[in-house]
KEPA-887832 format. One record per residue (C-alpha): x, y negated, z; residue in three letters; residue number from 1. Coordinates in nm, 4 decimals, decimal comma. Each point is the difference from the previous one (the first is absolute). Example, Ala and Ser with C-alpha at 12.3 -4.5 7.8 and 13.67 -1.06 7.14 Angstrom:
<rec><px>1,2300</px><py>0,4500</py><pz>0,7800</pz><type>ALA</type><seq>1</seq></rec>
<rec><px>0,1370</px><py>-0,3440</py><pz>-0,0660</pz><type>SER</type><seq>2</seq></rec>
END
This chain:
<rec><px>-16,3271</px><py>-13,9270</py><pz>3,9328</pz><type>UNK</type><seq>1</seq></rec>
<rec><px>0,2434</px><py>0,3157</py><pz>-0,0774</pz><type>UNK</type><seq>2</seq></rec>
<rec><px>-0,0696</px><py>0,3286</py><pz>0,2003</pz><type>UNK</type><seq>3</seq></rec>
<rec><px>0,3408</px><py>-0,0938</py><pz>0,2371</pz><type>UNK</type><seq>4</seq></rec>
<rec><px>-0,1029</px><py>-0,3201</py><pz>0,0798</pz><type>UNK</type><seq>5</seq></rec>
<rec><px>-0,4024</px><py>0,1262</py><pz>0,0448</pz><type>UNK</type><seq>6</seq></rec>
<rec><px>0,1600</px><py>0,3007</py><pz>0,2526</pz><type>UNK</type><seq>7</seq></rec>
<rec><px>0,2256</px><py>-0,2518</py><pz>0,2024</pz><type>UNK</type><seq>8</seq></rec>
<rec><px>-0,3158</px><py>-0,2343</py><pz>0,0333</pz><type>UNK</type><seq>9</seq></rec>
<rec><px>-0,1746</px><py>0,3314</py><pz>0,1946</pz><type>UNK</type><seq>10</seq></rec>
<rec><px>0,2617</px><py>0,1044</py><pz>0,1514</pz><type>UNK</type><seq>11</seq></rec>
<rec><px>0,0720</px><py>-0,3950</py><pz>0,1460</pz><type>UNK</type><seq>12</seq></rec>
<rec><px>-0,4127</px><py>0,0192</py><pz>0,0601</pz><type>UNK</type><seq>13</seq></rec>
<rec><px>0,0245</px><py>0,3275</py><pz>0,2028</pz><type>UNK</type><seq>14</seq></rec>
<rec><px>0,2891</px><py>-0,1284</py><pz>0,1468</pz><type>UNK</type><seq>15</seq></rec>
<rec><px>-0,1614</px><py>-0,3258</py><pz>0,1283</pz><type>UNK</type><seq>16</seq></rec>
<rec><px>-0,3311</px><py>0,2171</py><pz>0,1854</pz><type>UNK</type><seq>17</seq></rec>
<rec><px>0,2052</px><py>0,2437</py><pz>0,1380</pz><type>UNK</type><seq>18</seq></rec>
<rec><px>0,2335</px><py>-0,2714</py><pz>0,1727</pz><type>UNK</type><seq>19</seq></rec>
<rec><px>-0,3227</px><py>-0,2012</py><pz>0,0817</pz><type>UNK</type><seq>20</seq></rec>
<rec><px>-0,1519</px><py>0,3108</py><pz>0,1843</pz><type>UNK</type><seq>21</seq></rec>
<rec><px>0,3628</px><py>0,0842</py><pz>0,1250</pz><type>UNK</type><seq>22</seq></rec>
<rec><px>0,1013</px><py>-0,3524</py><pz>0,1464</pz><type>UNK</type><seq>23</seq></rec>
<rec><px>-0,3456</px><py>-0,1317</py><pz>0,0457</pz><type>UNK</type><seq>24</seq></rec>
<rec><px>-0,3664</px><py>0,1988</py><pz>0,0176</pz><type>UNK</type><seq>25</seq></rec>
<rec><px>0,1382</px><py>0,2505</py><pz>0,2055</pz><type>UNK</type><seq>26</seq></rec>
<rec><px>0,0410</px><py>-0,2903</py><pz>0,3037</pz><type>UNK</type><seq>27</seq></rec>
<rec><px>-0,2727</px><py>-0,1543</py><pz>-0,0761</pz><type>UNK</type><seq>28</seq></rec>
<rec><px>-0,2249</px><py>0,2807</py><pz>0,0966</pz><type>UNK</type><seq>29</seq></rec>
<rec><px>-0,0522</px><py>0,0365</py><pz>0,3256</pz><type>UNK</type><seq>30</seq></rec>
<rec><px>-0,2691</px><py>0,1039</py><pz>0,1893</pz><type>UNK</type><seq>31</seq></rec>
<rec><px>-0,3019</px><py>-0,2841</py><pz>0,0370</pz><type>UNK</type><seq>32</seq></rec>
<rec><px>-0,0777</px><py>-0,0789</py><pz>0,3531</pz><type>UNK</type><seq>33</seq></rec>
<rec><px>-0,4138</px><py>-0,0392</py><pz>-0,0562</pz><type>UNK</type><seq>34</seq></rec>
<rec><px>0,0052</px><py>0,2582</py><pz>-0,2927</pz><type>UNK</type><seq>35</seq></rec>
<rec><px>0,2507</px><py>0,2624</py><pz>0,0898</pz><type>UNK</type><seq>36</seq></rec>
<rec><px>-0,2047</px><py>0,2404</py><pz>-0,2337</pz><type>UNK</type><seq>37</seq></rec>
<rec><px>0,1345</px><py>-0,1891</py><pz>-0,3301</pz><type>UNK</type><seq>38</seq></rec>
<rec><px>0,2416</px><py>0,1664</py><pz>-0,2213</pz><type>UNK</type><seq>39</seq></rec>
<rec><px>0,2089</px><py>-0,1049</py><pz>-0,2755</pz><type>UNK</type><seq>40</seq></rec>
<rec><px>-0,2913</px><py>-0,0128</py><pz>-0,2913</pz><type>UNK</type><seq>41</seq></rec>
<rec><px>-0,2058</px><py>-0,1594</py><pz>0,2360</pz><type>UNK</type><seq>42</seq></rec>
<rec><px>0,3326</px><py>-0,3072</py><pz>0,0501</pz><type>UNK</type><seq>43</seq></rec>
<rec><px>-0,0675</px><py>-0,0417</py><pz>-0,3260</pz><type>UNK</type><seq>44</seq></rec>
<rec><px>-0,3412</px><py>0,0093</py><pz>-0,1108</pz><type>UNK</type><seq>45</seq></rec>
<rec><px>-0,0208</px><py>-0,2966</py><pz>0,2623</pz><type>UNK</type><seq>46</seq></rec>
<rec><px>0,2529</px><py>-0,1199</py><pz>-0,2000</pz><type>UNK</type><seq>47</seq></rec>
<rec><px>-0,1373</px><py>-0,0218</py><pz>-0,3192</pz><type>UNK</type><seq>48</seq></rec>
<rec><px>-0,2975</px><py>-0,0794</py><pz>0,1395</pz><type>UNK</type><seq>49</seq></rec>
<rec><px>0,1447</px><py>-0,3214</py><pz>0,1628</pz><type>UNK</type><seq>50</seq></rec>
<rec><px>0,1733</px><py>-0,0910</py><pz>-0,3156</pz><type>UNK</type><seq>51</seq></rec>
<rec><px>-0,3368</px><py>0,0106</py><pz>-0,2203</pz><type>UNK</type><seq>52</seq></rec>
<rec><px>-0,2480</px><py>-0,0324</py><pz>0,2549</pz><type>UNK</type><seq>53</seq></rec>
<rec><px>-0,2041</px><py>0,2501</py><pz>-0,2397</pz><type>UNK</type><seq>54</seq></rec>
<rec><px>0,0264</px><py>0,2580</py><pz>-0,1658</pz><type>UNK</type><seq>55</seq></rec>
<rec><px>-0,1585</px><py>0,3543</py><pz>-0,1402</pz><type>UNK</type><seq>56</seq></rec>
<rec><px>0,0805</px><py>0,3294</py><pz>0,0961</pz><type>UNK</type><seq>57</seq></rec>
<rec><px>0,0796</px><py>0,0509</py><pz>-0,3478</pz><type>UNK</type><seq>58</seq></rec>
<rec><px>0,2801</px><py>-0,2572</py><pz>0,0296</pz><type>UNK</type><seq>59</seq></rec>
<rec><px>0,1573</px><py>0,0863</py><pz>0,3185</pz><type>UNK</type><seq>60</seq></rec>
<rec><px>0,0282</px><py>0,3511</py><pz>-0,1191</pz><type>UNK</type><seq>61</seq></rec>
<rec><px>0,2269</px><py>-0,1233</py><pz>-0,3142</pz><type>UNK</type><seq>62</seq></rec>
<rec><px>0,1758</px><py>-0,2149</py><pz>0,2106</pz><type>UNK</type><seq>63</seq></rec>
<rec><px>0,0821</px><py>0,2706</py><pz>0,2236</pz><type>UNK</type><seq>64</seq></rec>
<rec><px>0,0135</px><py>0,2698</py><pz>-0,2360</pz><type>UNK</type><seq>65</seq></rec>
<rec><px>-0,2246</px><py>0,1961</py><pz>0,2211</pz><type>UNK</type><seq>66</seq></rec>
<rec><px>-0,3028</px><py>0,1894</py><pz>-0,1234</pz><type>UNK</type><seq>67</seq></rec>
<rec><px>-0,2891</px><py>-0,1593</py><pz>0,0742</pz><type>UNK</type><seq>68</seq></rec>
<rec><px>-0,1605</px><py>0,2819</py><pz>0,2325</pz><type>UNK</type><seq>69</seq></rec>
<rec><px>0,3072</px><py>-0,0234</py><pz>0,2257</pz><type>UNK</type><seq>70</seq></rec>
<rec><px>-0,0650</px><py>-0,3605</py><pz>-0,0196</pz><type>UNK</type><seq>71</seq></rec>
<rec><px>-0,3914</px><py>0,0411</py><pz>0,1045</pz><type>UNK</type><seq>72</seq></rec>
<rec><px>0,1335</px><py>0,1554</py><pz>0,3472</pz><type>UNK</type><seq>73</seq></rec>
<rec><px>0,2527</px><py>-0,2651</py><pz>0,0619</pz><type>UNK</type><seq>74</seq></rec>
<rec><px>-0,2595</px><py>-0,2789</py><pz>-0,0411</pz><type>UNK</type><seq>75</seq></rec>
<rec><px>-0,2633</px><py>0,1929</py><pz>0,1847</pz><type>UNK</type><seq>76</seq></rec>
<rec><px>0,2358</px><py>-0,0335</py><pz>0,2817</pz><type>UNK</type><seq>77</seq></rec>
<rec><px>0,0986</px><py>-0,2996</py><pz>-0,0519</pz><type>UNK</type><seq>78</seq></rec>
<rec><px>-0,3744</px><py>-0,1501</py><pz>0,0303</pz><type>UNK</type><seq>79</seq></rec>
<rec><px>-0,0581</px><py>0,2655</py><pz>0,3219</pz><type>UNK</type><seq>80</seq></rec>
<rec><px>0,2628</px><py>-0,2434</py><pz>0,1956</pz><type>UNK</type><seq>81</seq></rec>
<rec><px>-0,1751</px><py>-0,3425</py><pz>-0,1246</pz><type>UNK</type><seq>82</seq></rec>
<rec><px>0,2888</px><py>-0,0702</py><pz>-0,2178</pz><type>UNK</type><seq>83</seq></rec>
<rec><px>-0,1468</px><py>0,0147</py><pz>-0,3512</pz><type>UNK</type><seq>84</seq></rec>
<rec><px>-0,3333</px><py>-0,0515</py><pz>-0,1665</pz><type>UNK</type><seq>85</seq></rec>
<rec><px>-0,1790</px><py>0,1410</py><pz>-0,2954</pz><type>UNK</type><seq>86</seq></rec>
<rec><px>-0,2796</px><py>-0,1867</py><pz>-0,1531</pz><type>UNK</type><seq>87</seq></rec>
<rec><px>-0,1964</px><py>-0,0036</py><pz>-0,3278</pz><type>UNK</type><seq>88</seq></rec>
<rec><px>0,1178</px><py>-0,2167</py><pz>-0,2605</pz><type>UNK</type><seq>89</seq></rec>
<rec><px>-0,2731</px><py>-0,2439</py><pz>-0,1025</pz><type>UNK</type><seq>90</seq></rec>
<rec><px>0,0718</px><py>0,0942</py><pz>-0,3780</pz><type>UNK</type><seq>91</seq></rec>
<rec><px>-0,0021</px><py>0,3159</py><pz>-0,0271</pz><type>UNK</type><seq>92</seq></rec>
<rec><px>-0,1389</px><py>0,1771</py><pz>0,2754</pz><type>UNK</type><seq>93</seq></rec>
<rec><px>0,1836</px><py>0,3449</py><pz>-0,1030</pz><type>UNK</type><seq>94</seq></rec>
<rec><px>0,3309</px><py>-0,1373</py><pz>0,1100</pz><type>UNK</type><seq>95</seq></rec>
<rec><px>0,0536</px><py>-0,0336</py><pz>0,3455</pz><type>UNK</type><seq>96</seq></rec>
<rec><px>0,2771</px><py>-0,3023</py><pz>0,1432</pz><type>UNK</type><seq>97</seq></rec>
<rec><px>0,2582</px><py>0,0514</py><pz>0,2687</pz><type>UNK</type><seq>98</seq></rec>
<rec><px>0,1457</px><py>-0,2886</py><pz>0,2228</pz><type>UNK</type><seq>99</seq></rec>
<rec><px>0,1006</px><py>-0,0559</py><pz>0,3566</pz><type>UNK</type><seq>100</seq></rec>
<rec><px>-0,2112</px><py>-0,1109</py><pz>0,2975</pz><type>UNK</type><seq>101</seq></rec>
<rec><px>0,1400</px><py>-0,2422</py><pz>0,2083</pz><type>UNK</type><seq>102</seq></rec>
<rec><px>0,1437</px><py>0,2670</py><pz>0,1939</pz><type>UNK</type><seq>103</seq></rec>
<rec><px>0,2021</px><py>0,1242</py><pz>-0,2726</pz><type>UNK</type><seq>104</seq></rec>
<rec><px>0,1130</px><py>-0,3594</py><pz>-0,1145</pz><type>UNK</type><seq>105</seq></rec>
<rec><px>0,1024</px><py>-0,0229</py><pz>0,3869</pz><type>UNK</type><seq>106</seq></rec>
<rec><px>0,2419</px><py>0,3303</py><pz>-0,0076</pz><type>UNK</type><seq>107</seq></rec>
<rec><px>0,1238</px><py>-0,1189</py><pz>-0,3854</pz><type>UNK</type><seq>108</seq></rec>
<rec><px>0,1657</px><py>-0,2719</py><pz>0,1941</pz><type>UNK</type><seq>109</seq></rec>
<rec><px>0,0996</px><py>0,1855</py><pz>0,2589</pz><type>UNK</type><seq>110</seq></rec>
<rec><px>0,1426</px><py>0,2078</py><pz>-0,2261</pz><type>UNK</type><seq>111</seq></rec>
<rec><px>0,1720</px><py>-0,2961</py><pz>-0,1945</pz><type>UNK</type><seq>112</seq></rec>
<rec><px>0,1206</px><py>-0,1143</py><pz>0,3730</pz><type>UNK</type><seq>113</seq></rec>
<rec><px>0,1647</px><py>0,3384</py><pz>0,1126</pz><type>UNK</type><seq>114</seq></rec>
<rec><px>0,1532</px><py>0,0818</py><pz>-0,3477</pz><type>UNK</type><seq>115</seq></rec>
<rec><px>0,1520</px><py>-0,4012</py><pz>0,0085</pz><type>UNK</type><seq>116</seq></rec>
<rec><px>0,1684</px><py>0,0504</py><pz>0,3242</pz><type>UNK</type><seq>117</seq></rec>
<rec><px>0,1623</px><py>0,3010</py><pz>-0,1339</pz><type>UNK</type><seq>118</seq></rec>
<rec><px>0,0948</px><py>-0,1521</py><pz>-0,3115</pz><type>UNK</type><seq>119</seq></rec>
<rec><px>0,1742</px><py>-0,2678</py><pz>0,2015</pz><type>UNK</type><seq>120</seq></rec>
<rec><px>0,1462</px><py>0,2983</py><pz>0,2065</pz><type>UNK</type><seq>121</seq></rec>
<rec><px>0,0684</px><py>0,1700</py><pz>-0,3310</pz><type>UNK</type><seq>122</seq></rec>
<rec><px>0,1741</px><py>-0,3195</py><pz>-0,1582</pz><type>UNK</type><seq>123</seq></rec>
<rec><px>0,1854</px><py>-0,1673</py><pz>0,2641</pz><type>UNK</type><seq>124</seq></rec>
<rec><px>0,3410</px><py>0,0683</py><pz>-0,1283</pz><type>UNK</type><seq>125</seq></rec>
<rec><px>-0,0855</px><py>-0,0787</py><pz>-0,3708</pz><type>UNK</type><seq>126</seq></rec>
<rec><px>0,2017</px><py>-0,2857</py><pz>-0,1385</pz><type>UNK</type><seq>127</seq></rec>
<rec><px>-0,2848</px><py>-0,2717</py><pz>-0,0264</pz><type>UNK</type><seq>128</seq></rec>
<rec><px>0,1554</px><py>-0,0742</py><pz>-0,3820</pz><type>UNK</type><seq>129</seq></rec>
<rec><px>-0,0717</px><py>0,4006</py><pz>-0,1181</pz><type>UNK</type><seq>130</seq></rec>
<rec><px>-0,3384</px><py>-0,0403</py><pz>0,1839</pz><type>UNK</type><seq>131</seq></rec>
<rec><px>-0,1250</px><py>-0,2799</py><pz>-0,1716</pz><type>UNK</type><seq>132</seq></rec>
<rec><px>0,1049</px><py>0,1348</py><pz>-0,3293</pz><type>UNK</type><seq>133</seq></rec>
<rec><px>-0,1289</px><py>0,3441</py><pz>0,0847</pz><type>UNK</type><seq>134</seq></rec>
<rec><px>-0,3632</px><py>-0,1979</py><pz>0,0706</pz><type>UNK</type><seq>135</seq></rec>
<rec><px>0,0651</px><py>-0,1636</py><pz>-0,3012</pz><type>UNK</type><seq>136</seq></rec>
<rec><px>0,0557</px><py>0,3261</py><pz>-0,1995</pz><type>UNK</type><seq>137</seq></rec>
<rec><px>-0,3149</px><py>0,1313</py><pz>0,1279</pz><type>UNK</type><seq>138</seq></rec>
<rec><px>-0,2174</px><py>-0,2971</py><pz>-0,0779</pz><type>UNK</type><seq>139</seq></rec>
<rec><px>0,1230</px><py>0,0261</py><pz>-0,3415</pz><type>UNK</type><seq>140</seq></rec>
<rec><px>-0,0405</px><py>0,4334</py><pz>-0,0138</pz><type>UNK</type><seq>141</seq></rec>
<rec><px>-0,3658</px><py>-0,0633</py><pz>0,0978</pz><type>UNK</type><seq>142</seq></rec>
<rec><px>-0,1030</px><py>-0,2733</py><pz>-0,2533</pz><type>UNK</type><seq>143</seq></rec>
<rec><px>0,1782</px><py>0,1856</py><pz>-0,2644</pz><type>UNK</type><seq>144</seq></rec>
<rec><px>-0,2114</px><py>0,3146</py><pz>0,0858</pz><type>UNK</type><seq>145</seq></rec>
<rec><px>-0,3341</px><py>-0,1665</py><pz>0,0721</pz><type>UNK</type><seq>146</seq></rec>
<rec><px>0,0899</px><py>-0,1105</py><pz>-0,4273</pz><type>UNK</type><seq>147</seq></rec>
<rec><px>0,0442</px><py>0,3803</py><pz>-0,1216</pz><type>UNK</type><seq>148</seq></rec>
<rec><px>-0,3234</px><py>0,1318</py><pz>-0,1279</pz><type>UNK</type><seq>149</seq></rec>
<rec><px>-0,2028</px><py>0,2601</py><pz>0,1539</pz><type>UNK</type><seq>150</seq></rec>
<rec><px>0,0118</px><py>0,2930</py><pz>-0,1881</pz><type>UNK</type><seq>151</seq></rec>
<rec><px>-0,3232</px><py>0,2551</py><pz>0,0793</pz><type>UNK</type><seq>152</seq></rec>
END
């Protein structure tokens, strides 16, 4: 690709989180009824968590571009309200595994519950055509970027 096309691809890239945190994330945070103690990071740790059902601290650190100390707190916490786990992997003992408990699982689809309701809120006067080409566009976004290589 030429350097034009390269810097409208960012640009359309930076474009598309900041509208997503903008239009979206921002409502879907709100304060957890059971865990009113759980910020932002913590949203989506959970997340990611729910999504892979395990992972390493390693991993959820490059995900979230977070340094992995920071990371160490977050979890800490997370596992002090019964929400996450850290165990041993059978393997290689070195590397320790993160997932939810049942608990965590539980507020995931909470979570998934509160932020749908708001969507719905969100999306009620979208023309249902735009909307299912929009869902459409996004299907194909992700498959296309699950293809691109990781590059260390």
């Amino acid at each position: 690709m030429k350097y034009e096309e390269l810097r409208e691809l960012h640009d359309l890239l930076f474009k598309t989180l900041g509208l997503f945190h903008e239009k979206f994330l921002c409502q879907f945070r709100k304060e957890s009824p059971q865990y009113p103690g759980i910020k932002k990071n913590h949203a989506m740790i959970i997340g990611f968590l729910y999504q892979n059902q395990v992972l390493t601290a390693t991993e959820i650190a490059k995900i979230l571009n977070m340094e992995k100390g920071s990371l160490t707190t977050l979890i800490d916490q997370l596992e002090e309200l019964g929400l996450a786990i850290r165990y041993k992997d059978i393997n290689d003992r070195r590397k320790a595994l993160i997932s939810l408990t049942d608990a965590g699982k539980a507020e995931m689809e909470d979570m998934m519950r509160n932020s749908a309701q708001r969507m719905g809120n969100i999306l009620s006067d979208s023309d249902p055509d735009e909307l299912l080409k929009f869902v459409e566009s996004l299907s194909y976004a992700i498959e296309f970027m699950q293809k691109i290589k990781k590059v260390s």
